[in-house]
Each structure stands twice: as C-alpha cells, then as structure tokens.
LOTORPA-655704 format. One record per residue (C-alpha): x, y, z; residue number from 1. Coordinates in Angstrom, 1 decimal. Each point is the difference from the previous one (the first is absolute). Example, Ala and Ser with C-alpha at 12.3 -4.5 7.8 and 13.67 -1.06 7.14 Angstrom:
% LOTORPA-655704
<x = 12.3; y = -4.5; z = 7.8; pos = 1>
<x = 1.4; y = 3.4; z = -0.7; pos = 2>
This chain:
% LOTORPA-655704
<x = 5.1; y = -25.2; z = -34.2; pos = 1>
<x = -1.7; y = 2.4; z = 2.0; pos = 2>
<x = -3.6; y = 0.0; z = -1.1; pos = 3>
<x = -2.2; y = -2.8; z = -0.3; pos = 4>
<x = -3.5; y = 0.2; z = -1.6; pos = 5>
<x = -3.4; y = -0.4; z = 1.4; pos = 6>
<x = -3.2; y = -0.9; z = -1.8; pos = 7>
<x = -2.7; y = 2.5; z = 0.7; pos = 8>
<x = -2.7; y = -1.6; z = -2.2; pos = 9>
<x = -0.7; y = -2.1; z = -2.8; pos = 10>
<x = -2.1; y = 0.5; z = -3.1; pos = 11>
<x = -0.1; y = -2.2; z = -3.3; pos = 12>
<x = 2.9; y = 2.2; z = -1.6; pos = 13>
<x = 2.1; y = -0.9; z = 2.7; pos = 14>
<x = 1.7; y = 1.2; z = 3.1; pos = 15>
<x = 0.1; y = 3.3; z = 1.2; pos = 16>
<x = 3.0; y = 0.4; z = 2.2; pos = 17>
<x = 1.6; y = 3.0; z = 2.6; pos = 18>
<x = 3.3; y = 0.4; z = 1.9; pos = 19>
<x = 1.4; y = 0.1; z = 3.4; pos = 20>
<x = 3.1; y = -0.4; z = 1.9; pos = 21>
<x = 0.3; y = -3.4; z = 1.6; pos = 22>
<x = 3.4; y = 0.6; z = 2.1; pos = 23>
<x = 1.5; y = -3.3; z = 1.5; pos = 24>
<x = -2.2; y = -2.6; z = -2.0; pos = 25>
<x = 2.2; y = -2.7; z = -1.8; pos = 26>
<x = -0.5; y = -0.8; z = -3.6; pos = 27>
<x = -2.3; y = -3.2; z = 0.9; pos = 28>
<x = -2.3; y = 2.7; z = 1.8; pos = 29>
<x = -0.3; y = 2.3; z = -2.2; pos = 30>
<x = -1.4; y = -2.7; z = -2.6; pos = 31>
<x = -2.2; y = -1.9; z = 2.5; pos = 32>
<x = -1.7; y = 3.1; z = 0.6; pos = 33>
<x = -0.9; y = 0.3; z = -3.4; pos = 34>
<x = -0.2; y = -3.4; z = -0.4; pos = 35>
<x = -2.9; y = -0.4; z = 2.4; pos = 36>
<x = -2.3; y = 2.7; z = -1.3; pos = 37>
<x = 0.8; y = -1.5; z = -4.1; pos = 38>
<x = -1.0; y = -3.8; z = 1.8; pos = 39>
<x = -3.3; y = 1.3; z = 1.5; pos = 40>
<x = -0.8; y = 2.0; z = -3.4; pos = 41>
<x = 0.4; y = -3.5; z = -2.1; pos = 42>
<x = -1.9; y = -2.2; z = 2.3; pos = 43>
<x = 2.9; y = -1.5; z = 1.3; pos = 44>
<x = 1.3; y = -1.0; z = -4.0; pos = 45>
<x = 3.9; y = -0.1; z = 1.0; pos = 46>
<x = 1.3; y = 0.2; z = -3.9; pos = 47>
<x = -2.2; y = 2.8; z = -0.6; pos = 48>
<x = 1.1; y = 1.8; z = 3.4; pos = 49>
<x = 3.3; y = -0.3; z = -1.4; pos = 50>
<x = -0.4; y = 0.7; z = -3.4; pos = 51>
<x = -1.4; y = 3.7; z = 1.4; pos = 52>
<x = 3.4; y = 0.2; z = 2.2; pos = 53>
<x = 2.0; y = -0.6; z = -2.6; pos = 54>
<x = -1.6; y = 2.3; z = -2.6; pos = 55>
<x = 0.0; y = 2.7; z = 3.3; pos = 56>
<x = 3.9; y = -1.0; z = 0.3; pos = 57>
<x = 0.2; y = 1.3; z = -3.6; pos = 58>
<x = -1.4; y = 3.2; z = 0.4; pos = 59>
<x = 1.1; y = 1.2; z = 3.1; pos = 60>
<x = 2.7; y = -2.2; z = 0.3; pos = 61>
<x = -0.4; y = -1.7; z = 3.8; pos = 62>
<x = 3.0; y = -2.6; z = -0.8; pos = 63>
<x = 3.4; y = 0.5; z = -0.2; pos = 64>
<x = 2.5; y = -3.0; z = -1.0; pos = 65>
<x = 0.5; y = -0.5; z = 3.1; pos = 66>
<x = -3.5; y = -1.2; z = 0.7; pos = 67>
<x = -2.2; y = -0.9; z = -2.6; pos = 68>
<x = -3.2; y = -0.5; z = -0.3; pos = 69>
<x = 1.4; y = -4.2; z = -0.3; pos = 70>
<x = 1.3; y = 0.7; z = 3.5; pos = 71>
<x = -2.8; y = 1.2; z = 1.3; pos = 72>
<x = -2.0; y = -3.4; z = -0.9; pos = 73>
<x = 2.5; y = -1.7; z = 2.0; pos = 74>
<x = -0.3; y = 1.9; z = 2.8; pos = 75>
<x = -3.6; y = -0.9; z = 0.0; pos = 76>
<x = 0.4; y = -3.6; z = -0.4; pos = 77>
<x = 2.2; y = -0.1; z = 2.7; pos = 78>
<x = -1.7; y = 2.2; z = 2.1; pos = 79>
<x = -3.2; y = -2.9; z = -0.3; pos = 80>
<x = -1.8; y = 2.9; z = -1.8; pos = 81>
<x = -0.9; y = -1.6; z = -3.1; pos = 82>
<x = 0.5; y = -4.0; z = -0.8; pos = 83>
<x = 0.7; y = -1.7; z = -3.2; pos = 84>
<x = -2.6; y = -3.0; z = -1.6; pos = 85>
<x = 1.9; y = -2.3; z = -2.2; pos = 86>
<x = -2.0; y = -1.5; z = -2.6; pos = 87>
<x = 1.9; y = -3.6; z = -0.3; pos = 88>
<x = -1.3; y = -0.4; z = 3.5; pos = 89>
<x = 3.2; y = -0.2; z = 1.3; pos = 90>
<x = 0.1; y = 2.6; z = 2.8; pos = 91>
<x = -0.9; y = 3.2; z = 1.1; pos = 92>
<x = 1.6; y = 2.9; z = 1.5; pos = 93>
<x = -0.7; y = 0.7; z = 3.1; pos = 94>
<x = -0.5; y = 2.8; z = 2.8; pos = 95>
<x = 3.8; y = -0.6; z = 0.9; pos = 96>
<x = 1.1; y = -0.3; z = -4.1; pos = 97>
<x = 0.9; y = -3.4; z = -0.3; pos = 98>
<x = 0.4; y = -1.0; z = -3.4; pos = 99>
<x = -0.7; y = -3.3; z = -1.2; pos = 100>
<x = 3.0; y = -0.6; z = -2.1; pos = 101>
<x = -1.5; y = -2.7; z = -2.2; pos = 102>
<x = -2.9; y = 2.3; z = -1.0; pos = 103>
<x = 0.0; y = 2.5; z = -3.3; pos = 104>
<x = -1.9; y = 2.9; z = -0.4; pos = 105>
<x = -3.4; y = 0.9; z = 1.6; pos = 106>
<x = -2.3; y = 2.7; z = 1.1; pos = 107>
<x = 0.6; y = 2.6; z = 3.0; pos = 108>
<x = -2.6; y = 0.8; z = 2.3; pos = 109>
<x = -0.3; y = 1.7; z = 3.5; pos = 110>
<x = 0.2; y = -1.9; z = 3.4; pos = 111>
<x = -2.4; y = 0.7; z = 2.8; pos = 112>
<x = 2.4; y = 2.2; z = 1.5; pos = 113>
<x = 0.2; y = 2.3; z = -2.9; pos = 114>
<x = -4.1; y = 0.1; z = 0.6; pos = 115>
<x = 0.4; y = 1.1; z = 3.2; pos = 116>
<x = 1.8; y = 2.6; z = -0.5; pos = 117>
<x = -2.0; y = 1.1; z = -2.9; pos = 118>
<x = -2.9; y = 0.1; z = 2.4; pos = 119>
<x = 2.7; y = 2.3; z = 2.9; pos = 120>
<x = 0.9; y = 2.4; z = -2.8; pos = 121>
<x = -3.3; y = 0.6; z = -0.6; pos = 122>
<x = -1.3; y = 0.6; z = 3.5; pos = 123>
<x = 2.9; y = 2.2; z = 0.4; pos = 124>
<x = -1.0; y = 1.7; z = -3.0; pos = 125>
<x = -3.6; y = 0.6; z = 0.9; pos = 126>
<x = 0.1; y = -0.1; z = 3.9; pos = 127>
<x = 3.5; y = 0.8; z = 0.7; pos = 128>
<x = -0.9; y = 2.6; z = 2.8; pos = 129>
<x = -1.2; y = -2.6; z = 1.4; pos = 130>
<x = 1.9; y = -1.8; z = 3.6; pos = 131>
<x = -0.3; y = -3.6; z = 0.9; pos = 132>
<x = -1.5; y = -0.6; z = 3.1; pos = 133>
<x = -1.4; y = -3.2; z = 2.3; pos = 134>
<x = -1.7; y = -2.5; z = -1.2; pos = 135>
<x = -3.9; y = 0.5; z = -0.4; pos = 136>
<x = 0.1; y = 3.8; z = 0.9; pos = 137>
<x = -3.1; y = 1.0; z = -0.5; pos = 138>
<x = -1.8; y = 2.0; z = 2.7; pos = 139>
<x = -3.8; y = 0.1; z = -0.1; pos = 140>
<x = -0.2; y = 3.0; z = 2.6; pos = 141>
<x = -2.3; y = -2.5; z = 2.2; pos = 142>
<x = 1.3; y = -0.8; z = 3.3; pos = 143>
<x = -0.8; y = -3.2; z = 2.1; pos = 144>
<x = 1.7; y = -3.8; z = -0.2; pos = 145>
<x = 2.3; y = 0.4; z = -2.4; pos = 146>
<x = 3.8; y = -1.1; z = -1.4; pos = 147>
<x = 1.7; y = 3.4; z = 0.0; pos = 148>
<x = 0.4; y = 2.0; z = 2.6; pos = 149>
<x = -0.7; y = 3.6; z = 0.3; pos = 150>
<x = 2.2; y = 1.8; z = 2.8; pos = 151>
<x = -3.5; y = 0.6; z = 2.2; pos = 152>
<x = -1.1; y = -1.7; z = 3.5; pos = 153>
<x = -3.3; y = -1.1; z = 0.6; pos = 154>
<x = -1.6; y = -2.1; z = 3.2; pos = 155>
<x = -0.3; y = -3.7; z = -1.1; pos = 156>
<x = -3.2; y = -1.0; z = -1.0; pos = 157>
<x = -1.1; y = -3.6; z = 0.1; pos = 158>
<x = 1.2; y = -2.7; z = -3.4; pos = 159>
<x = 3.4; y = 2.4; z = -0.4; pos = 160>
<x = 3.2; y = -1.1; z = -1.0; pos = 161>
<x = 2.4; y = -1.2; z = 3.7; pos = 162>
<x = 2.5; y = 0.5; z = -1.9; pos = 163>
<x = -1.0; y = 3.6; z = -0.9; pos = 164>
<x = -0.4; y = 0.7; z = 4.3; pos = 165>
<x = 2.6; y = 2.9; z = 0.7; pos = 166>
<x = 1.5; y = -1.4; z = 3.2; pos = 167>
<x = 1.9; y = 3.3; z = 1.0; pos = 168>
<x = -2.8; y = 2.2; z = -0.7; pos = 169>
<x = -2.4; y = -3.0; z = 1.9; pos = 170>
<x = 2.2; y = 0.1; z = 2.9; pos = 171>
<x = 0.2; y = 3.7; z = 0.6; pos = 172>
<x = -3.5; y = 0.1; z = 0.3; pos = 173>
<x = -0.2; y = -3.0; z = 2.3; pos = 174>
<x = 2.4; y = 2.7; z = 1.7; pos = 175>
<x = -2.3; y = 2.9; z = 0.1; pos = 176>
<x = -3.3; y = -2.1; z = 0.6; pos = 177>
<x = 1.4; y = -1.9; z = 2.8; pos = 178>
<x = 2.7; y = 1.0; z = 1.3; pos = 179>
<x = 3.6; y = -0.7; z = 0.5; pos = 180>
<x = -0.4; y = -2.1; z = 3.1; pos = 181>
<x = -2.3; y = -2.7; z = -0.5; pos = 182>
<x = 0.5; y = -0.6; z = -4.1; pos = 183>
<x = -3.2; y = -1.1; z = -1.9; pos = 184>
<x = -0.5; y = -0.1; z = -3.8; pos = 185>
<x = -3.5; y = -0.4; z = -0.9; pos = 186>
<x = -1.5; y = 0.0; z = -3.5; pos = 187>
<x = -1.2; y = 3.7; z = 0.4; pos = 188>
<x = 4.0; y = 1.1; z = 0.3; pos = 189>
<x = 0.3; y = -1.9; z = -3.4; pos = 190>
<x = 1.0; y = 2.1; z = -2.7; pos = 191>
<x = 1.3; y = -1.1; z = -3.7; pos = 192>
<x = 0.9; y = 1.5; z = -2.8; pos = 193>
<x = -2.4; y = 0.6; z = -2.7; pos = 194>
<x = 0.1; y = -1.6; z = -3.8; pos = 195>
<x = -1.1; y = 1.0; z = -3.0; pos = 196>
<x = -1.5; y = -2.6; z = -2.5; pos = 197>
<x = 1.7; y = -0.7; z = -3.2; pos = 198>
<x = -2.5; y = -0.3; z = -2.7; pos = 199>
<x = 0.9; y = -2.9; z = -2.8; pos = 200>
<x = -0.7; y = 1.2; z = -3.7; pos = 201>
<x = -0.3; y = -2.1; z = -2.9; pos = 202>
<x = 0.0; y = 2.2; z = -3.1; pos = 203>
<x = -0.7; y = -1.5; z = -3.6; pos = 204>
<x = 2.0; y = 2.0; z = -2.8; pos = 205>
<x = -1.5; y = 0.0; z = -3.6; pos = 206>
<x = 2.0; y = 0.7; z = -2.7; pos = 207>
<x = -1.0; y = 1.2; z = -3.2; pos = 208>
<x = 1.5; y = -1.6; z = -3.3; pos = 209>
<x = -2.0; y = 0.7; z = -2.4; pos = 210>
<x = 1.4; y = 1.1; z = -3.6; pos = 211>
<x = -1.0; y = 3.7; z = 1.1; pos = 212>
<x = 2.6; y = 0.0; z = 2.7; pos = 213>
<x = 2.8; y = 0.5; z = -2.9; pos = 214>
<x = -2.2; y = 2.0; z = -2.4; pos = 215>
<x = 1.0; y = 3.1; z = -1.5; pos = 216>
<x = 3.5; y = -0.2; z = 0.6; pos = 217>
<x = -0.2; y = -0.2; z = 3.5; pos = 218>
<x = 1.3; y = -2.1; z = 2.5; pos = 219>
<x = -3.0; y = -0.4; z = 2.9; pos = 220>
<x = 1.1; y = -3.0; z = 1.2; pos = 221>
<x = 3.5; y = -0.2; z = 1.1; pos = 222>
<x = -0.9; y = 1.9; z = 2.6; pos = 223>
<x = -3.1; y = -1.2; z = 0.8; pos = 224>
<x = 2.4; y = -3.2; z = 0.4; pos = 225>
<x = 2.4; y = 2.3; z = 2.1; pos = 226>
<x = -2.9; y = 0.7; z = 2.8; pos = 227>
<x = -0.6; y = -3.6; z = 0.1; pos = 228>
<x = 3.2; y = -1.3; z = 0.9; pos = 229>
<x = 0.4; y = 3.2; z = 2.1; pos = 230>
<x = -2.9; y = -0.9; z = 1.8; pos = 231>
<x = 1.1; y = -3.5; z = 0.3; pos = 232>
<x = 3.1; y = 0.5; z = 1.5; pos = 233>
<x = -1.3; y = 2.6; z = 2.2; pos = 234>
<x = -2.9; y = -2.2; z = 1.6; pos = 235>
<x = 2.5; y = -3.0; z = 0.0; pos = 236>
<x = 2.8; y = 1.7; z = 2.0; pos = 237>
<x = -2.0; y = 2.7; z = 1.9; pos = 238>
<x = -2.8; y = -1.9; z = 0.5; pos = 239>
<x = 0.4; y = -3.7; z = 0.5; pos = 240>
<x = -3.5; y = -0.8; z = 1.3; pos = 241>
<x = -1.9; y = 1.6; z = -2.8; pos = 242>
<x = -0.2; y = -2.1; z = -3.2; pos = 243>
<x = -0.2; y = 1.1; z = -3.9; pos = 244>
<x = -1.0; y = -1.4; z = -2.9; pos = 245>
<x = 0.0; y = 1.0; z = -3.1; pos = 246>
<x = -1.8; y = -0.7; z = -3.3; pos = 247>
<x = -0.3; y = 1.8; z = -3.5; pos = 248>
<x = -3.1; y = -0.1; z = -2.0; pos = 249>
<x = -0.3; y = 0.5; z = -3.9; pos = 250>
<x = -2.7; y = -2.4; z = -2.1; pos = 251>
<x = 0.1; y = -2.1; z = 3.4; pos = 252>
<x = 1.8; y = 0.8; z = 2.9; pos = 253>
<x = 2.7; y = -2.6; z = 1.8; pos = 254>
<x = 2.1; y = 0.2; z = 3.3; pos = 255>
<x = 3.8; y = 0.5; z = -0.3; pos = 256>
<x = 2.7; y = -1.0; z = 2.5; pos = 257>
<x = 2.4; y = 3.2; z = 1.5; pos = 258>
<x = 3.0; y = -1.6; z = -1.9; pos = 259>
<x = -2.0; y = 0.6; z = -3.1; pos = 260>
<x = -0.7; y = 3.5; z = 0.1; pos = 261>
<x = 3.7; y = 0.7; z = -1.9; pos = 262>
<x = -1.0; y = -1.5; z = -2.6; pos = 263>
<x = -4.2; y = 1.1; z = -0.6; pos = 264>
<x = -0.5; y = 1.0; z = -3.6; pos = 265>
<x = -3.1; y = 1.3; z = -1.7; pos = 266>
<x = -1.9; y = -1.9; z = -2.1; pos = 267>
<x = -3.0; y = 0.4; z = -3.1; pos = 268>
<x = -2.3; y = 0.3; z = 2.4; pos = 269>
<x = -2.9; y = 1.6; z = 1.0; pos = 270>
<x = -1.3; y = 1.3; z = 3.2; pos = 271>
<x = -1.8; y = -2.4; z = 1.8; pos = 272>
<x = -0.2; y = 1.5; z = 3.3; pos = 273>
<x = -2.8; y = -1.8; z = 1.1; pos = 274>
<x = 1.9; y = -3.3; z = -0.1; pos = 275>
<x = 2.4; y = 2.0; z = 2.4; pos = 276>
<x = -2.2; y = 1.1; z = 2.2; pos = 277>
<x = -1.5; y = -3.5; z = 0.6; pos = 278>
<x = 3.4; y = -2.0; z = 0.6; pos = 279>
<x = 0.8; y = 2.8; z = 2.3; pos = 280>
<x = -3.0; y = -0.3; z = 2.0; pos = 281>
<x = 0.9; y = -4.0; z = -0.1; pos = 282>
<x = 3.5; y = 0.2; z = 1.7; pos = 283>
<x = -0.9; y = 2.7; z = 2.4; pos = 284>
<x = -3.1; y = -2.3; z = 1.2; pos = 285>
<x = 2.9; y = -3.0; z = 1.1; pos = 286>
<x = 1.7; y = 2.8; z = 2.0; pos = 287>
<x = -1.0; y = -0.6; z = 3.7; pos = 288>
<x = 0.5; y = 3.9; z = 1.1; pos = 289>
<x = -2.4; y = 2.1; z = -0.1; pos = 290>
<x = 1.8; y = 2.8; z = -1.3; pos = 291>
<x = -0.2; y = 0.0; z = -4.0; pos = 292>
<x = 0.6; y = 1.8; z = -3.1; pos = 293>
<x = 0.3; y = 0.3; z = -3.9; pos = 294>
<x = 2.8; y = 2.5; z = -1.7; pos = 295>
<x = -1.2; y = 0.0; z = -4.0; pos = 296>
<x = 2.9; y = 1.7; z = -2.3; pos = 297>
<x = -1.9; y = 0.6; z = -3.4; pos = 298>
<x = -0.2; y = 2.4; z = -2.8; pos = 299>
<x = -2.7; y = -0.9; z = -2.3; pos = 300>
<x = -3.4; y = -0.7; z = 0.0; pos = 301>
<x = -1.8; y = -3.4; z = 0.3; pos = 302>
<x = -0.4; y = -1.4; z = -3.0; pos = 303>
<x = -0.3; y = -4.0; z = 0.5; pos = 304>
<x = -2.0; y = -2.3; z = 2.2; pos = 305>
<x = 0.3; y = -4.2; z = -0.3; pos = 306>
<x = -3.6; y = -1.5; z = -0.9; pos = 307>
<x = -1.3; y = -2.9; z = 2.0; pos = 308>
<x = 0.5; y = -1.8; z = -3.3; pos = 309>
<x = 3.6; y = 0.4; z = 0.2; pos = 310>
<x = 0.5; y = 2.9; z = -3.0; pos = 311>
<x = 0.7; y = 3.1; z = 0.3; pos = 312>
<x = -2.4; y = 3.3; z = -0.2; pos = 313>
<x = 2.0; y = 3.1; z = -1.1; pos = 314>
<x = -0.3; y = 3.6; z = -1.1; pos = 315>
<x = 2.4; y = 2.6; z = 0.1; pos = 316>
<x = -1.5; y = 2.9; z = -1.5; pos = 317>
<x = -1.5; y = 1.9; z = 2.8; pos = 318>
<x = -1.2; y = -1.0; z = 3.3; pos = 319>
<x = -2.9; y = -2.8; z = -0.3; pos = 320>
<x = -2.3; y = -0.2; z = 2.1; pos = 321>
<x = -0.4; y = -3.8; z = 0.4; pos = 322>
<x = 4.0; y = -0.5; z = 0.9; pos = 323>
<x = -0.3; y = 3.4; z = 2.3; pos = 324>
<x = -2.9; y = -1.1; z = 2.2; pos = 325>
<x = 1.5; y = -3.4; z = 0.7; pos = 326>
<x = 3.4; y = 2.3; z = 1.6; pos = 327>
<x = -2.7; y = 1.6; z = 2.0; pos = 328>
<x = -1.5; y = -3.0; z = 1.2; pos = 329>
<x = 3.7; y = -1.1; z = 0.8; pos = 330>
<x = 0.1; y = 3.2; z = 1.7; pos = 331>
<x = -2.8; y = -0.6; z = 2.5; pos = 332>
<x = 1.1; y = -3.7; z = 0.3; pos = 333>
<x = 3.3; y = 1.2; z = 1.7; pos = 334>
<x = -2.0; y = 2.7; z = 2.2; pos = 335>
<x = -2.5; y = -2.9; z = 1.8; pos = 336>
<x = 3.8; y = -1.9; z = 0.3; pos = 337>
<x = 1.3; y = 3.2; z = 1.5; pos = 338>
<x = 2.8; y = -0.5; z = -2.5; pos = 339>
<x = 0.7; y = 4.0; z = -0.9; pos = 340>
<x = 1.4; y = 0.3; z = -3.9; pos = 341>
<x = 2.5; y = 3.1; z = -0.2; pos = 342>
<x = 0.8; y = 0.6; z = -3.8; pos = 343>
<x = 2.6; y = 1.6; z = -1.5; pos = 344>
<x = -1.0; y = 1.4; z = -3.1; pos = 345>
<x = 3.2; y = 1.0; z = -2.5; pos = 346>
<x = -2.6; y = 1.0; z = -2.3; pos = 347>
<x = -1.6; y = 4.0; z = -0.8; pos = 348>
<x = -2.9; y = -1.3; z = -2.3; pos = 349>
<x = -3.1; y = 2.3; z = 1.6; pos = 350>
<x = -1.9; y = -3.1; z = -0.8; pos = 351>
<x = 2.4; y = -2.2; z = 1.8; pos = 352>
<x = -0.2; y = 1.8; z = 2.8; pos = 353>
<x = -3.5; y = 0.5; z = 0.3; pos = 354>
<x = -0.4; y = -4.0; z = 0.1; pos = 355>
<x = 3.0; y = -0.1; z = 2.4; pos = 356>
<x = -2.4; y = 2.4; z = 2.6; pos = 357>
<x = -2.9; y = -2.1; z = -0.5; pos = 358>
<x = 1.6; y = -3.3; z = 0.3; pos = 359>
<x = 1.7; y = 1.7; z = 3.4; pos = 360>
<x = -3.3; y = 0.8; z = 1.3; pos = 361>
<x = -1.6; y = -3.2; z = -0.5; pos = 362>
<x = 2.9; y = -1.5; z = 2.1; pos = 363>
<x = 0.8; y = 3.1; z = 2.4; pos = 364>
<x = 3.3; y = -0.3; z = -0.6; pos = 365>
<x = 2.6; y = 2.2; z = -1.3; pos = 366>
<x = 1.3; y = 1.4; z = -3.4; pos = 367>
<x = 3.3; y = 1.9; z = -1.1; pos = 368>
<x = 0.4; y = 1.6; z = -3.3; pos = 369>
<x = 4.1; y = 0.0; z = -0.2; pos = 370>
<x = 2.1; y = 0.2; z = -3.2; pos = 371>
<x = 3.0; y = -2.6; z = 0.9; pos = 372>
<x = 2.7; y = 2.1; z = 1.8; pos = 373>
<x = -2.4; y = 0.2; z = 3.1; pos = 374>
<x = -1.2; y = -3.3; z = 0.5; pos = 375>
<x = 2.0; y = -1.9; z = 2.2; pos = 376>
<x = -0.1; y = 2.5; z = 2.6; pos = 377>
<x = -3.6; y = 0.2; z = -0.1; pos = 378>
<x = -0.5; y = -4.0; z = -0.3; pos = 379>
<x = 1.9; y = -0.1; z = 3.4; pos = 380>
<x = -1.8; y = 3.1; z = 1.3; pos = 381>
<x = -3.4; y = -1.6; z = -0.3; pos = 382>
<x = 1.6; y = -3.8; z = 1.2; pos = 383>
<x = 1.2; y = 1.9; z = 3.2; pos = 384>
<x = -3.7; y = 1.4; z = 0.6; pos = 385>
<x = -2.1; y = -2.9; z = -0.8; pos = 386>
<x = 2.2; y = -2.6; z = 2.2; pos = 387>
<x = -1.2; y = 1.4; z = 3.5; pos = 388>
<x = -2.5; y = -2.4; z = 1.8; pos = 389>
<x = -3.5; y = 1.0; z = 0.7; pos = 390>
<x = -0.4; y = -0.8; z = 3.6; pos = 391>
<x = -3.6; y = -0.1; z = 1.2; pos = 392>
C-alpha cells in the first residue's frame, strides 16, 4: 500500500479526505495516523473511531489481508494504546495488554498514553515549527538578578548572585587594577555575569461548548479542542514553571482536567460567558505570580446569565442588553485585577463583533477575529507576548 489517507476536515456528512505518499511507514502507522485524527473528532468514542476506519477501509481500501483493520486493534492493545473494561468485573486490559482470561466481553477505551499523544499530535499539528528548548525560557528583556544568563559582563553590584561572580573575568581585572606583583581582588575588580528574569504566567483557557459550536454543519469545536491540548502540551513541556487551566462555559461554566480535553463534547447549552468569566477570575486570584491572563475561544453571543435565585435568565435572539452589560462589568473586573482577556472570536456576525470591541475595551485587552485554520498560531502568538514580566 503506498498511500494512506489523511483527514482534512470534518462536517456532518462526513469526512473529507486527500492523499500523499507516506514512504517507509508500516501498516500500524499508516492507520494510527488516521486513527488519531478519527479519535479526537469523536471525543475520544473508540467504537465510533473505528467504525469511521472501517467504513474509510471500504472506500479506499487501507487494509489488505495481510493486516486488517482486526490487526490493527491488536496492535493497539498491545501497544498500551487503548484498554479493554470487562463488564463481569473480572479484569481489564491494560497498558501492556494483559487479558484477564476469566473475563467476557467489555468496552474499549483509550489509556493515558494514547491521551498524550493526542495532545503531541496536536501540538505538532498547530505548532510544529516550533523547537523545544530549556525549561522556563522566557526572556523578559529586563536585565538584573536573574536565573538565565545572558552572555554580557557587568561590575557586581551589592545582593548578587556568588555564584554568578565570573572569577576569570574578576581576576584579570584584579590583574590590570593591581598589578601582577602584589595580587589583590577587591569588590570593585568583581564582575558577574548578567541574568535575565524569567516571568511565571498562569493563563486560564475558556472553552466554548455551546450548541452553536456545531451549528450549521460545522465543526467549531474540534479544533477549538485542538489549540487547547496544543497549548497544553506546549506550556507543560516548554514551559514547566508556567501553569494552565482550563475550563469550558455553556449554561454554567466548570473546570476540566488536561486528560479530559480528548474527550470535550458540546452540549444544549447556551452561552453563559459571564459564568466563565467569573470562575476564571477565581482560579487566577489563587495563583501567587503576578503575571496573569484569560484566553476565551467562543463563537456566539451571550445569551445566559445564572440568577441569584439559582434559575436561569436567557435570550438568544439578539444581543440583550441586561446579559451584555454584566460581560462588561466582567470586563472591567479583570482590568482593576490586571487580568488581560484576549478573545478569539470564530465568529463574522457585525453585531458579534461590535460587542467583541466593546467588551475588549472595557478590559484593554485583546481581540482576533480568525476563521479556524489560523487560530492556533495566533493563540500562541498572543501567549508568547503577554508572558513577559513587567519589571518596575
């Protein structure tokens, strides 16, 4: 087989699929590849992933009888990509494929392994010019006492770092000062190598998952769910000191664990992005850095706030005014907090928009109106800018 098939997108009549060469890649590879993007696009649903490989292995015929799609299933167990659930209780397989031989039957699901590399394929997908560096590389442009060093020589000032004193720069100035004949090194021959702060960022991500994230036949929020495990990845490999959390928002809005993010679904919901807004504020307030910020994916309006009294208030039909100034006041909350809200707007509603520019200006933040194909890149774009430390 010398072709294997690649998703491009997905609508609610199906797949839409092109072809390359994939020299070198063994049957198993050329399926996981596929397999991957078909998991992500059903929430992590393994029978329905495979149900779409095996009606894709009808059409363009990915199998041969040499490896079936039965073969491939194997491969995954024993790989640790997926693990069986037994309903008598009896046993489970595992991450290493170790069947309980007095169970029958069960369910398949993914293992936390297959998760992660959900979450690598789709960093790769979305950041994949991207190289791995250090941990916590994040230059601020500020010089002073710091934990990275920048190349340059300074005198050594009072409070720095010993362990930052360049002795062979030190001792040819004790040289020069002094003289070679009657050796003194005095703090004024000191000299160390200057640091750079690394600014700590804590970055909330809000997820959209209202009903309108699937409407019309289009799929908004697979990759709205790609940028989020992109970004987690990203900040959890690249960045180690930053932190992320992420929470999606619909009649109210909840946090959700990394693992989860294979699995996020939409739901008959509306838009309650006040509710989003406020637990966001909540968990960056616990965060002891100073450096903070809010990423909101969404493309519909607000159309649902949560009553003191516990109901719900709701109107979709328009903007209204009641739900709109309460985003506002949201707005202005996060400015006093200096919480800046960047939102990414997959929405061309003139309306939409217009409530997008005055909901940015009551926070200063930012705001990007993207159609999907662009907003990873910008999501990291904006996370790269807003992560550098204010120094005063």
């Amino acid at each position: 087989m010398s072709y294997f098939y690649r998703m491009t997108m997905m609508t609610r009549k199906g797949f839409r699929f092109s072809t390359y060469e994939a020299p070198g890649k063994s049957p198993f590879e050329k399926l996981f590849d596929i397999f991957q993007e078909l998991i992500t696009h059903t929430s992590g649903d393994f029978d329905e992933a495979i149900d779409w490989l095996r009606e894709l292995d009808k059409e363009y015929e990915l199998t041969d009888d040499e490896y079936t799609i039965d073969d491939f299933i194997e491969d995954l167990k024993a790989k640790g990509f997926i693990r069986e659930e037994f309903e008598d209780g009896g046993g489970t397989m595992g991450e290493e494929g170790e069947d309980d031989e007095n169970a029958k039957g069960g369910t398949i699901s993914i293992t936390a392994k297959m998760e992660r590399i959900i979450r690598q394929r789709a960093l790769d997908q979305i950041f994949g010019k991207l190289k791995r560096s250090g941990a916590g590389n994040h230059k601020t442009g500020k010089s002073g006492q710091g934990d990275e060093h920048t190349g340059d020589m300074r005198e050594y000032r009072y409070g720095d770092d010993l362990g930052n004193i360049s002795m062979t720069e030190s001792l040819k100035n004790a040289q020069i000062n002094h003289g070679i004949g009657s050796f003194q090194l005095r703090e004024e021959d000191l000299v160390v190598e200057d640091t750079q702060y690394k600014a700590q960022m804590s970055t909330v991500l809000m997820i959209d998952i209202s009903h309108s994230m699937i409407l019309y036949g289009e799929d908004r929020i697979t990759p709205a769910k790609k940028v989020a495990m992109a970004l987690a990845e990203l900040i959890t490999t690249r960045y180690p000191k930053d932190s992320l959390d992420i929470l999606v928002f619909g009649n109210d809005a909840w946090p959700i664990p990394i693992k989860d993010l294979p699995y996020l679904k939409v739901g008959p919901y509306h838009t309650n992005t006040v509710a989003g807004l406020q637990l966001a504020m909540d968990m960056l307030r616990r965060k002891r850095n100073t450096n903070k910020q809010i990423f909101m994916i969404t493309d519909g309006k607000p159309s649902c706030l949560r009553l003191p009294d516990g109901t719900y208030y709701k109107n979709s039909v328009g903007l209204d005014d009641y739900i709109v100034e309460k985003c506002y006041n949201m707005a202005r909350q996060a400015r006093k907090l200096h919480i800046p809200i960047t939102t990414f707007m997959i929405a061309e509603d003139p309306y939409l928009m217009q409530f997008i520019r005055h909901f940015t200006e009551a926070n200063k933040g930012k705001a990007f109106f993207t159609g999907l194909k662009g907003l990873g890149e910008m999501i990291f774009e904006d996370y790269e800018n807003n992560r550098r430390k204010r120094l005063k």
